[in-house]
C-alpha positions as CSV (number, residue, x, y, z in Angstrom):
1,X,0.0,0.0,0.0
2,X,2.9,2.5,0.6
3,X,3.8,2.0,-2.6
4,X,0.9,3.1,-4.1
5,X,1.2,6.8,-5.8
6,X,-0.8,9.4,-6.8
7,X,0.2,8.9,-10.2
8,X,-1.0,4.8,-10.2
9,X,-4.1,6.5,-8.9
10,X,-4.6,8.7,-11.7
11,X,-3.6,5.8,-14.4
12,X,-4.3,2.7,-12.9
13,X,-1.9,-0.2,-14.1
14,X,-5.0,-2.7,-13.7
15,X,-7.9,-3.9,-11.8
16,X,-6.2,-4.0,-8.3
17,X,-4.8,-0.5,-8.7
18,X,-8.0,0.8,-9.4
19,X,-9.8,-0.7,-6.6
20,X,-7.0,0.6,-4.3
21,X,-7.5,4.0,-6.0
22,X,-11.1,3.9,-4.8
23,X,-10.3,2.6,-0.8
24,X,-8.2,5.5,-1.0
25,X,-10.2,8.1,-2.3
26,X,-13.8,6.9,-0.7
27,X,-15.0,9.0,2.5
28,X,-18.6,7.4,3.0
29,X,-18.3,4.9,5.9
30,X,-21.0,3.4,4.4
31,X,-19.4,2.6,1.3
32,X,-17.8,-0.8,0.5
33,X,-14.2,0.5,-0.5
34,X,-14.5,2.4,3.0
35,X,-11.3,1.7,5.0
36,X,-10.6,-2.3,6.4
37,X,-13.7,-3.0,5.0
38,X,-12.4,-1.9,1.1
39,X,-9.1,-4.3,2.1
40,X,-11.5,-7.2,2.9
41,X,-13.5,-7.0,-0.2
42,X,-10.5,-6.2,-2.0
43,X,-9.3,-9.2,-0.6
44,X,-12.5,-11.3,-1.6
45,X,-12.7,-9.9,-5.0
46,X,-8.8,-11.0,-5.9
47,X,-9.8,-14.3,-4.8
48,X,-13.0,-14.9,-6.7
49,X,-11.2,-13.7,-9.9
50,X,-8.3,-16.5,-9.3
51,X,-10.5,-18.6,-8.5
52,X,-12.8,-18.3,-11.4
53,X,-9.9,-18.1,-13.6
54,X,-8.3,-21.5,-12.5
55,X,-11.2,-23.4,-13.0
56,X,-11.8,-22.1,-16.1
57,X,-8.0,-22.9,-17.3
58,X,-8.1,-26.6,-15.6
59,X,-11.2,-27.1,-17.4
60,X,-10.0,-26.3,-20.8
61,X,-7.1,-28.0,-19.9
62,X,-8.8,-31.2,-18.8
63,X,-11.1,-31.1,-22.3
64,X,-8.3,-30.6,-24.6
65,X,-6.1,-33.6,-22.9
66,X,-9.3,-35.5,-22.7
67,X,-10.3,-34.5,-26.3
68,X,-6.2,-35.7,-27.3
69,X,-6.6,-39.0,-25.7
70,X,-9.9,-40.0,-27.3
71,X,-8.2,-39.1,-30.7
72,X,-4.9,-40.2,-31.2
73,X,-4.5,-39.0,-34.7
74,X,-5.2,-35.6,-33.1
75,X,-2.1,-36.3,-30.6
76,X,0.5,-37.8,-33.2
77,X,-0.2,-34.6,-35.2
78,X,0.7,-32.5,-32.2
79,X,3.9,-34.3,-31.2
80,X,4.8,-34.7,-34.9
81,X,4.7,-30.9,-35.5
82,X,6.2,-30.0,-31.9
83,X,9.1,-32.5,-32.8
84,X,9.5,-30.9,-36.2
85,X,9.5,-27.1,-34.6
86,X,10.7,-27.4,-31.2
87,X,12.8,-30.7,-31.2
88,X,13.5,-32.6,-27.8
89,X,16.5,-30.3,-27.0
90,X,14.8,-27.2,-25.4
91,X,11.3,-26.4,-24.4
92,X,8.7,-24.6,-26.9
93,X,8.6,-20.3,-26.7
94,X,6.3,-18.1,-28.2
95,X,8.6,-17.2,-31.1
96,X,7.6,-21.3,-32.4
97,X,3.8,-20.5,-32.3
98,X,3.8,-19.0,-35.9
99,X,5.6,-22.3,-37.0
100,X,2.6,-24.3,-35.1
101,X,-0.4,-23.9,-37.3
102,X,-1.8,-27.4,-35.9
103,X,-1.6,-26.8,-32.1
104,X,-2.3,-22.9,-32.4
105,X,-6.0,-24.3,-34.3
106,X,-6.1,-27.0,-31.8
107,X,-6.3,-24.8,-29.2
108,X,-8.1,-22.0,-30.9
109,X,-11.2,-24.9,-31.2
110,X,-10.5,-25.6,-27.5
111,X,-11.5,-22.4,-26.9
112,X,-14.2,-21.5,-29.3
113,X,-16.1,-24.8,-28.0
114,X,-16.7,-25.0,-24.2
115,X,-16.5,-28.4,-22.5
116,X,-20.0,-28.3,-20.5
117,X,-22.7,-28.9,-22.9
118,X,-25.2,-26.4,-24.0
119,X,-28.8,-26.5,-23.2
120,X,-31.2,-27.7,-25.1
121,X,-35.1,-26.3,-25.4
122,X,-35.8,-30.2,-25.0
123,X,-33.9,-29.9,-21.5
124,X,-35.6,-26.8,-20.0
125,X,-39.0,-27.8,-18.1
126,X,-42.0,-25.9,-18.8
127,X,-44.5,-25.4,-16.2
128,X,-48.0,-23.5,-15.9
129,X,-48.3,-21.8,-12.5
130,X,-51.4,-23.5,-10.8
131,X,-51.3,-21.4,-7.4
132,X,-49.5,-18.4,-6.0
133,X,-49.0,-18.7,-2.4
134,X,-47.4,-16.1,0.1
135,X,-43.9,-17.8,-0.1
136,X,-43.9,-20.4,-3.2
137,X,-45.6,-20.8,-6.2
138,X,-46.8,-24.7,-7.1
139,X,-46.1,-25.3,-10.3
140,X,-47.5,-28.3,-12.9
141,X,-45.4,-29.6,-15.0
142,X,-46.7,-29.5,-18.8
143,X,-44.4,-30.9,-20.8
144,X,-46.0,-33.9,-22.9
């Protein structure tokens, strides 16, 4: 926090900057970047976006290796081309992506097709309300 200038205030480097810009400037005890309270949700904010973020990459992850072992051809394509690019003496960099058409599609599919599956109108029930209580409403399931 000591660290944090007038100047990251005024151009904020990224999410976390900002929010620290607005603990610091917020007066209103009642406000949720007030004082300890700002840290805490600070705090809780960071966390939910890590958190979101690493399930979303292990999931992807997950897909694509699942997707690699149900199609072999798929996988001897990718070590064929990373062999041919990278080789076994050093590890891949982001200067080899251009020479990796296969794996850059590969992964650009990955990403353009979530794993979870996508609803159907088949899967949503439909119901006509029967009765409005105080509380609940009863619903009857008309789906044929």
């Amino acid at each position: 926090r000591a660290e944090f200038t007038k100047e990251i205030q005024d151009n904020p480097r990224d999410f976390i900057d900002a929010y620290l810009g607005e603990i610091k400037k917020t007066t209103d005890p009642n406000s949720s970047f007030y004082g300890t309270k700002g840290d805490t949700f600070l705090s809780a904010v960071a966390l939910d976006l890590f958190q979101a973020g690493s399930l979303t990459t292990s999931t992807s992850l997950a897909w694509a290796v699942l997707f690699s072992i149900l199609h072999l051809d798929v996988q001897e394509k990718f070590q064929k081309e990373i062999d041919e690019v990278v080789g076994s003496s050093r590890r891949p960099s982001l200067a080899d992506r251009p020479k990796m058409i296969y794996t850059e599609a590969f992964i650009c599919e990955i990403r353009a097709h979530p794993s979870k599956p996508k609803p159907t109108m088949e899967a949503v029930p439909v119901f006509d309300v029967l009765e409005a209580k105080e509380f609940f409403i009863i619903l009857k399931d008309r789906r044929e």
